[in-house]
Residue, then its C-alpha position, 0 to 999 in steps of 0.5 A: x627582349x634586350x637588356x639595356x641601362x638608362x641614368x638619370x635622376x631617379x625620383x624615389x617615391x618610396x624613400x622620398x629622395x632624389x639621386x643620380x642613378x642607373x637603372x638597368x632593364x633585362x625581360x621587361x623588368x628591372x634588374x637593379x638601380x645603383x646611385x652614381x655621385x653623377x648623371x644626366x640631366x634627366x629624371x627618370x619616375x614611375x609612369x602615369x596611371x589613369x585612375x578612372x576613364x571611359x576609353x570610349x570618350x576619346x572616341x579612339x579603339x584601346x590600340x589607338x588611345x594608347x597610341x597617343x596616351x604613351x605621348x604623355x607619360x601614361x602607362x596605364x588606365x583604370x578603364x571602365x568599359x559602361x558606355x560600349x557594354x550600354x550598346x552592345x553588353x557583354x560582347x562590348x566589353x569583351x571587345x574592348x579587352x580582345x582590342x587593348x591586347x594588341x597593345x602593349x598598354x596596360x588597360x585595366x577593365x572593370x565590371x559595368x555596375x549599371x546596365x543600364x544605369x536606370x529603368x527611365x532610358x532605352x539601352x541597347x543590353x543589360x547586364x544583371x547580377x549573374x552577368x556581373x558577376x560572370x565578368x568580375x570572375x575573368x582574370x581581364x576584369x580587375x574590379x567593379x565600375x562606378x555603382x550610380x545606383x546610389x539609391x539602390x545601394x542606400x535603400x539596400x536593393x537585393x540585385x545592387x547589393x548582390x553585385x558589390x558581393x559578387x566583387x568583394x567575394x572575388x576580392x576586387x574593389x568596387x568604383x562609387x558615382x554619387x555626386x553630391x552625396x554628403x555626411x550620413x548618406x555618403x557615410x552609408x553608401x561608403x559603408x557598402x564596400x564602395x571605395x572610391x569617388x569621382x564625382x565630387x565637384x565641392x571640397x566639402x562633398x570631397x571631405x564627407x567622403x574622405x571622412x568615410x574612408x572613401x578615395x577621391x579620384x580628381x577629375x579634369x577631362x574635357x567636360x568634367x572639370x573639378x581639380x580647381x575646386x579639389x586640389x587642396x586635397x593634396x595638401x589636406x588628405x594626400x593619402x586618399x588622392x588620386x588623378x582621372x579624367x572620366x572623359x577625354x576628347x581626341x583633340x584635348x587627349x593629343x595635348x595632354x593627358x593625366x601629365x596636366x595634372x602633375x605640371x599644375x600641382x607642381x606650379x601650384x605648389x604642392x609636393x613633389x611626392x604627393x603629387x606622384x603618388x597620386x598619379x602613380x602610385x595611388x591607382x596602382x596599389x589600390x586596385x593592385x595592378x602589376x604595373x611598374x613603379x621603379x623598383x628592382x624586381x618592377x615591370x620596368x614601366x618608367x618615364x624620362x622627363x627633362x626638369x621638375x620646371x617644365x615636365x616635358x615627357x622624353x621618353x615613355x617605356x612599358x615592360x622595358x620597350x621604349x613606347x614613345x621617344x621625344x614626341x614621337x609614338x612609338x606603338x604602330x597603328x592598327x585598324x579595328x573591326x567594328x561592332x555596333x547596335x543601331x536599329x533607328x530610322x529617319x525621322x521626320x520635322x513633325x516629330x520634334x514638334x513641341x505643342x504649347x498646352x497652355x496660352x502663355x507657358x512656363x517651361x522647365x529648362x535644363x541649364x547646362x553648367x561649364x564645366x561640369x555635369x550636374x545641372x540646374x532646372x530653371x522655369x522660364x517662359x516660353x517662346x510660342x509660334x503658331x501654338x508651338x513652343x519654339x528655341x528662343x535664341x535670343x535668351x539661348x533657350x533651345x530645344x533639344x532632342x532624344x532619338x532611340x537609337x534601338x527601335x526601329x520607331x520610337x517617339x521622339x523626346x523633346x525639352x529645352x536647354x539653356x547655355x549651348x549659344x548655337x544661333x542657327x541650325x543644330x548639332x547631334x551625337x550617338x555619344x549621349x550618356x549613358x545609353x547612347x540614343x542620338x542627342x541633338x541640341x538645335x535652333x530648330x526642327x529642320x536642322x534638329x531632323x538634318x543632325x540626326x538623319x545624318x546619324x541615322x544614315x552612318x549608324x553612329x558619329x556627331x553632325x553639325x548641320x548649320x543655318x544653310x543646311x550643311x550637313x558635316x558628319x565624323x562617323x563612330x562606327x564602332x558601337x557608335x561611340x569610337x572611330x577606326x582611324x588613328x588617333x591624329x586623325x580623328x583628333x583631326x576630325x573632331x577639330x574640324x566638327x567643333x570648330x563647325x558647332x561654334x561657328x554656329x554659335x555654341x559658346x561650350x568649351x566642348x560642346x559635343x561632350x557636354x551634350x552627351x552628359x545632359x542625357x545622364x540622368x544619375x547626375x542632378x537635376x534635370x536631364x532627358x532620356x529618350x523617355x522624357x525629361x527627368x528630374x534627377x532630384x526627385x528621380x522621376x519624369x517630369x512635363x516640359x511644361x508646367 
């Protein structure tokens, strides 16, 4: 590798300063900074580091997320590899550390805590204490994911609590998800050993954790989206900030990644050097990643960016190899192979068929709120057609729907759901958190039936179908969660597949993502799984009637 020099303004983040300097780079790493009384207009700054995201939601293979992540000064992500592990298992994940090796990209794996994430859904492997525990021993696994099992690690569960001892014993930090957990209960789940939260969606719920010595990891991704509600933590606790995304979509993660955040704090007001540290440097030293953060004897992973106003991203290097130059990536695209675990069959109108019990019923319904992952449980009355509980499109009640995706024959679940807005036909997902069973939301049981046949018959992807009965299908072959395409074209592909959802009505500002969340059912209140509708509050099933 090359020896080469490059000047600008070097933004400090140790020393807190700004200064004309040249930095030179020989082996990927870099050799010296000397200040100079001048330079270019230009800032030079550690890259941008992803403190918590699931690759598999861009629905981009490692090789082709880096491909357009360089684009906006990333360097690195602290990658969670749950949702392929809840398909395939073991060989998921090694799949997912086998791919991000053809890039230079820094991927930081984790351990999936929660395979599955509870007992009341169908998932395609499990992952159990000895299996944790084998990959927290791999030099490619740099902690423990998100522990949902909240209750489990409150209530002192033998096989939680012998996975967060698996990570402590190995010296690798452990990843929290207890949304809305307050005062001595999140008190007590810190005191396990759990060390970060991403799920905070309040400023109070964020300083309970903070208060127990918990990092909060402020998430903005496509469905997720909580940095409005916790930005003044920058101010308050800037020490125990960090930036994630948790979830990003293809077409949002061609226009902006964790660089985003950055222009929005600056605009906001907050400092420089928190802001930063944040981004940067908070991920890195927390979970100890040799990533680069502009010091002599760093790996030279750096970025140049054009004004502090502005922030646009020149150029993007990793180990001293210029990534990414004036919008143009760099890192070369290259086709994966597939991996996958589906055993549905095609289905039937009759099996989302939903029989009304009483004359004149009350429904629970799920009510999907923007812009976040928790919901609400309303009890509204139902619409009745010929002794079937029906959508009620008028008051945007629609059914929705759980097909396992593991058995070959499995019942389908049925509820209802309020918020999506579609006026006709249906759309469906193999993205549905966290066991990834197809999800459909639809106005009615035809176009339910058509949206996922259509997945059924390419073993993985999101449909539209609409009120005509048109059928647009974008495939997942991989696990049934990523494309094989580069990144363009399945940020293309989504486009064109969301821009069909909301001509069918839906009114979400990502309605694929949102429909995968509403079968997590770790986060409140009421959520379905392929079992049944789930009350997340009370953490059992509940009836759809009452």
């Amino acid at each position: 590798m090359q020896s080469f020099t490059i000047s600008g303004k070097l933004v400090d983040l140790f020393q807190k300063r700004i200064y004309p300097a040249q930095v030179t780079v020989a082996d990927g790493v870099i050799q010296s900074i000397i200040e100079l009384e001048t330079a270019p207009d230009q800032y030079l700054m550690p890259g941008f580091t992803d403190a918590h995201i699931h690759i598999e939601s861009s629905m981009l293979v490692p090789v082709s997320f880096a491909q357009v992540a360089v684009l906006h000064g990333t360097v690195a992500t602290v990658s969670d590899p749950h949702e392929i592990a809840n398909v395939c298992g073991m060989e998921g994940v090694q799949y997912m550390i086998d791919n991000s090796k053809l890039s230079p990209f820094k991927f930081f794996f984790g351990a999936p805590s929660c395979v599955p994430a509870t007992n009341f859904e169908t998932a395609g492997a499990t992952l159990n204490a000895a299996d944790v525990t084998t990959l927290l021993n791999n030099k490619d696994i740099w902690y423990l994911s998100e522990m949902m099992n909240y209750p489990g690690v409150l209530y002192k569960d033998p096989e939680v609590m012998a996975k967060i001892a698996a990570a402590h014993k190995v010296g690798k930090p452990v990843d929290g998800h207890a949304p809305g957990l307050r005062g001595e209960t999140a008190a007590a789940y810190a005191a396990a050993g759990i060390t970060t939260d991403h799920e905070c969606f309040t400023l109070d719920e964020a300083l309970d954790k903070v208060k127990a010595d918990m990092h909060i990891l402020i998430r903005e991704g496509s469905a997720a989206k909580n940095y409005e509600a916790l930005s003044d933590l920058l101010d308050m606790h800037p020490e125990k900030v960090m930036f994630c995304s948790d979830d990003k979509h293809p077409d949002e993660l061609v226009l902006n990644h964790i660089n985003a955040l950055v222009k929005r704090s600056l605009a906001k007001g907050y400092n420089l050097y928190d802001i930063l540290n944040a981004a940067c440097v908070h991920p890195v030293q927390h979970y100890k990643l040799p990533v680069g953060l502009l010091r002599v004897g760093d790996a030279a992973d750096f970025i140049v960016v054009d004004d502090l106003d502005h922030f646009n991203i020149l150029q993007t290097y990793i180990d001293g190899s210029l990534v990414s130059d004036k919008g143009k990536s760099l890192l070369p695209y290259i086709r994966a192979t597939p991996i996958n675990n589906f055993k549905a069959q095609p289905k039937t109108d009759a099996e989302f068929v939903v029989k009304a019990i009483s004359d004149s019923p009350v429904i629970r319904v799920i009510e999907a709120v923007e812009g976040q992952l928790v919901t609400n449980q309303l009890h509204l009355p139902a619409k009745v057609v010929d002794g079937n509980i029906v959508s009620d499109t008028a008051n945007d009640v629609l059914k929705l729907a759980v097909v396992n995706r593991y058995e070959a024959q499995a019942p389908v679940a049925t509820a209802f759901i309020k918020n999506f807005g579609l006026k006709h036909g249906a759309i469906a997902s193999t993205v549905g958190h966290d066991c990834h069973n197809i999800i459909a939301v639809g106005v009615d049981d035809i176009s339910l039936c058509a949206a996922v046949n259509a997945l059924v018959a390419s073993e993985g992807g999101i449909s539209v179908v609409s009120g005509a009965g048109e059928v647009s299908v974008m495939p997942l072959p991989v696990a049934g969660l990523m494309s094989l395409d580069d990144a363009y074209t399945v940020a293309a592909a989504y486009t064109y597949v969301d821009k069909k959802a909301k001509e069918l009505g839906a009114t979400m500002h990502a309605p694929f993502m949102t429909l995968s969340f509403m079968a997590l059912l770790v986060i409140p209140s009421l959520k379905l799984s392929d079992k049944g509708l789930f009350d997340g509050g009370k953490f059992e099933f509940t009836s759809v009637e009452i």
